[in-house]
KOLDO-459526 format. One line per 3 residues: for each residue x, y, z of N, C-alpha, C. Coordinates in nm, 3 decimals. Atoms other than C-alpha are relative to their C-alpha. Layout:
<atoms>
X:Y:Z:X:Y:Z:X:Y:Z  ...
</atoms>
This chain:
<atoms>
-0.082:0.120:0.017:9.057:14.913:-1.054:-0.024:-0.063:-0.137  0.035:0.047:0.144:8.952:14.852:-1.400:0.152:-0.059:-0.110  -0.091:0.098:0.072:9.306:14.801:-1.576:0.069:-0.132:0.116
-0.025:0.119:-0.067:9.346:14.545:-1.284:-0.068:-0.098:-0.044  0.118:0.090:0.052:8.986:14.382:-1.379:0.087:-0.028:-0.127  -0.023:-0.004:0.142:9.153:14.419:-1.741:0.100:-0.103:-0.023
-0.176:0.095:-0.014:9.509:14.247:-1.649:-0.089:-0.139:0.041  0.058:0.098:-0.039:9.298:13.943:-1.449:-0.104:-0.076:-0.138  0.074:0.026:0.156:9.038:13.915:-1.791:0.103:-0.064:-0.109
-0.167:0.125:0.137:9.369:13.876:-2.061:0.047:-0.112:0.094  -0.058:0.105:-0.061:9.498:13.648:-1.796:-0.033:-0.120:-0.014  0.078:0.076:0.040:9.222:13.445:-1.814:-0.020:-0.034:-0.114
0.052:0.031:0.150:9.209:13.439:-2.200:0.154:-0.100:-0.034  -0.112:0.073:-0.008:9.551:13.315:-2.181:0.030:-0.099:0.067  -0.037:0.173:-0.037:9.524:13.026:-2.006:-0.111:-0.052:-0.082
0.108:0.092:0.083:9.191:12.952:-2.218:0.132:-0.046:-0.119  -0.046:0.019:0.119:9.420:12.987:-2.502:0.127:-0.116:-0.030  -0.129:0.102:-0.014:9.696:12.786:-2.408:-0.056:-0.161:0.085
0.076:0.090:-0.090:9.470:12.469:-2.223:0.010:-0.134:-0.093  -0.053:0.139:0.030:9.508:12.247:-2.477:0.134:-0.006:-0.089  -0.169:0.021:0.053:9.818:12.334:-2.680:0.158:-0.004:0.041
-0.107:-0.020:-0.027:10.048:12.391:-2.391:-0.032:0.008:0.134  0.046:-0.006:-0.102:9.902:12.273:-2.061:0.096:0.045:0.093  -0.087:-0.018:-0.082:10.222:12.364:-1.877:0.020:0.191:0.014
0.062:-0.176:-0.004:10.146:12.751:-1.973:-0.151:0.026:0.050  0.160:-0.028:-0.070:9.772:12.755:-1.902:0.036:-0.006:0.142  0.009:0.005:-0.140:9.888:12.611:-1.545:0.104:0.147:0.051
-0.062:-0.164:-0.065:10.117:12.921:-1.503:-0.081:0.122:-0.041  0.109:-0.142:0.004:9.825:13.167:-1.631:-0.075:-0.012:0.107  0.108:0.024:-0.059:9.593:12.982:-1.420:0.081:0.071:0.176
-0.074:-0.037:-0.167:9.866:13.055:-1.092:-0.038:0.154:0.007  -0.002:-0.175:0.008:9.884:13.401:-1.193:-0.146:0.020:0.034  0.115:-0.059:-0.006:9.539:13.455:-1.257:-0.076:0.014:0.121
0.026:0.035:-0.163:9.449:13.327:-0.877:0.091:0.061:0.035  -0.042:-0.065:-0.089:9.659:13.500:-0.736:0.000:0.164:-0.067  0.074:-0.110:0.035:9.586:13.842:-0.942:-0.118:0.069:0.086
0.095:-0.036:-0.109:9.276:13.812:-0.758:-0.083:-0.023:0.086  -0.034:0.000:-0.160:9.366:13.721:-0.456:0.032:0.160:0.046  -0.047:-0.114:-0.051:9.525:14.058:-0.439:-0.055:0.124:-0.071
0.141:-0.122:0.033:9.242:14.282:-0.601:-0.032:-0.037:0.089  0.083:-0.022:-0.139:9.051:14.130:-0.310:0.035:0.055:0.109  -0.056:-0.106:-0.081:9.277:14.268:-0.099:0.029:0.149:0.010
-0.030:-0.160:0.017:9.363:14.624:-0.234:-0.165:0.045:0.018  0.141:-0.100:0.008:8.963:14.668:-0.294:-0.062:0.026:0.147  0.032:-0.021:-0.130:8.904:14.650:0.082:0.070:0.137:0.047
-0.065:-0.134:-0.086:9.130:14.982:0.156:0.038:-0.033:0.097  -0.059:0.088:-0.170:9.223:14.792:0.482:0.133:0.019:-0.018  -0.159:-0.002:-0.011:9.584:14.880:0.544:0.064:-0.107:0.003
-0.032:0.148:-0.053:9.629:14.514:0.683:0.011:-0.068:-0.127  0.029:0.082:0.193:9.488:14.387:0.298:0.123:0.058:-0.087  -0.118:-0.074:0.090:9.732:14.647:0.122:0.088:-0.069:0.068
-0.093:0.082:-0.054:9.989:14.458:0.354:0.012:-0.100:-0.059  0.006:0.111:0.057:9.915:14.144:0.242:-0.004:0.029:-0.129  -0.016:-0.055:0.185:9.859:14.261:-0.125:0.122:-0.011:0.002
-0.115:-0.035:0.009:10.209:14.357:-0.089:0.072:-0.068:0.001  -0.095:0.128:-0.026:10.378:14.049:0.050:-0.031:-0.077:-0.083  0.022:0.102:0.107:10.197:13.831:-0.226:0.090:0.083:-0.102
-0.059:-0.070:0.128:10.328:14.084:-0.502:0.193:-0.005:0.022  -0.154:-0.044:0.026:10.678:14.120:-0.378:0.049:-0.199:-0.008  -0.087:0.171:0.035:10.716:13.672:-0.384:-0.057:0.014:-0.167
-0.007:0.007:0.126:10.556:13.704:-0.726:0.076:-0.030:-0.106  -0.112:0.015:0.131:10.761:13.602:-1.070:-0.021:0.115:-0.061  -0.029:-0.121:0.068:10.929:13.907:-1.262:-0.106:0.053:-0.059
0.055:-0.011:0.125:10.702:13.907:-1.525:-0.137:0.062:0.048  0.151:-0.009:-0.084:10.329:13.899:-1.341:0.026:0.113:0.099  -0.023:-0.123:-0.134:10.453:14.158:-1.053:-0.017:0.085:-0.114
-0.049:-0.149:0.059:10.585:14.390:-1.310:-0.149:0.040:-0.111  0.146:-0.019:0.074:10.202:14.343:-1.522:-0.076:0.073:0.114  0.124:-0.072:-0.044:10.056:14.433:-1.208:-0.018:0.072:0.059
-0.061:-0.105:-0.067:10.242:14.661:-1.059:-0.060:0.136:-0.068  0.053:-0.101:0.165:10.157:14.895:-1.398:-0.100:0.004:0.034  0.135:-0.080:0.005:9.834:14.833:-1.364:-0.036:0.022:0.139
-0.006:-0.096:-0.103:9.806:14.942:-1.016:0.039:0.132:0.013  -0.031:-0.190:0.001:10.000:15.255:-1.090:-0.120:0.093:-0.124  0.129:-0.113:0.081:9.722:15.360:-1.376:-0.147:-0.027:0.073
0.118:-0.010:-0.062:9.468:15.254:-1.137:0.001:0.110:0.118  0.012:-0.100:-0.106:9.580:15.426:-0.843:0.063:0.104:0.009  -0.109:-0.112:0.037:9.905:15.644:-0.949:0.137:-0.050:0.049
-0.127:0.016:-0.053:10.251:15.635:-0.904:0.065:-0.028:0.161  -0.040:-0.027:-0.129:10.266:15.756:-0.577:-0.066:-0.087:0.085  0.069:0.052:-0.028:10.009:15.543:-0.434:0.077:-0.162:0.001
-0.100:0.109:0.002:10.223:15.256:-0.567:0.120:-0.023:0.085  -0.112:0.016:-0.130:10.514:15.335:-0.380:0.027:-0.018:0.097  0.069:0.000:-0.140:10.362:15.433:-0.101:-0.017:-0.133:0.111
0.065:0.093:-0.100:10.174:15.159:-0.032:0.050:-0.175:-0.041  -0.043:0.142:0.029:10.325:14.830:-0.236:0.157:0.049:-0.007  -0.232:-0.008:0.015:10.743:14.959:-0.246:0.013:0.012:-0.110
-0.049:0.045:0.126:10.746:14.955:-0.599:0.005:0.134:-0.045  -0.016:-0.067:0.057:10.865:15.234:-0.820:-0.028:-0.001:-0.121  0.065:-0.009:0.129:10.712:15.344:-1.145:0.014:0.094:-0.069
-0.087:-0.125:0.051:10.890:15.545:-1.423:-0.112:0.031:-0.134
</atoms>
């Protein structure tokens, strides 16, 4: 899960970075970033039930953050793995 750890890390640098010049962006890194991993805690369990839930957080997600972490789920786990188990397709 490392480009997940990786996606959650920049996430975090991006709301440092934006905290005082643009508190209305930090608070949308900071959403993301909580809920990033919220749903590493869930995929890292292997629990079918967690990948469930992983899944239902990712598919209310905004465009932008799904489609960051969708990616890095498919180079963490693979394409197929993605599909499989969150619906999402990866070209």
């Amino acid at each position: 899960m490392q480009n997940i750890k990786n996606l959650i890390g920049d996430t975090f640098r991006d709301y440092q970075a934006n905290a005082v010049a643009d508190p209305d962006m930090a608070e949308m890194y900071a959403d993301d970033h909580s809920t990033f991993q919220t749903i590493a805690r869930y995929l890292e369990t292997g629990d079918k039930e967690d990948v469930v839930r992983a899944s239902t957080i990712i598919d209310r997600m905004d465009t932008a953050p799904r489609e960051e972490f969708i990616v890095a789920c498919g180079m963490d786990f693979g394409p197929e793995w993605v599909s499989e188990n969150l619906g999402w397709d990866i070209v």
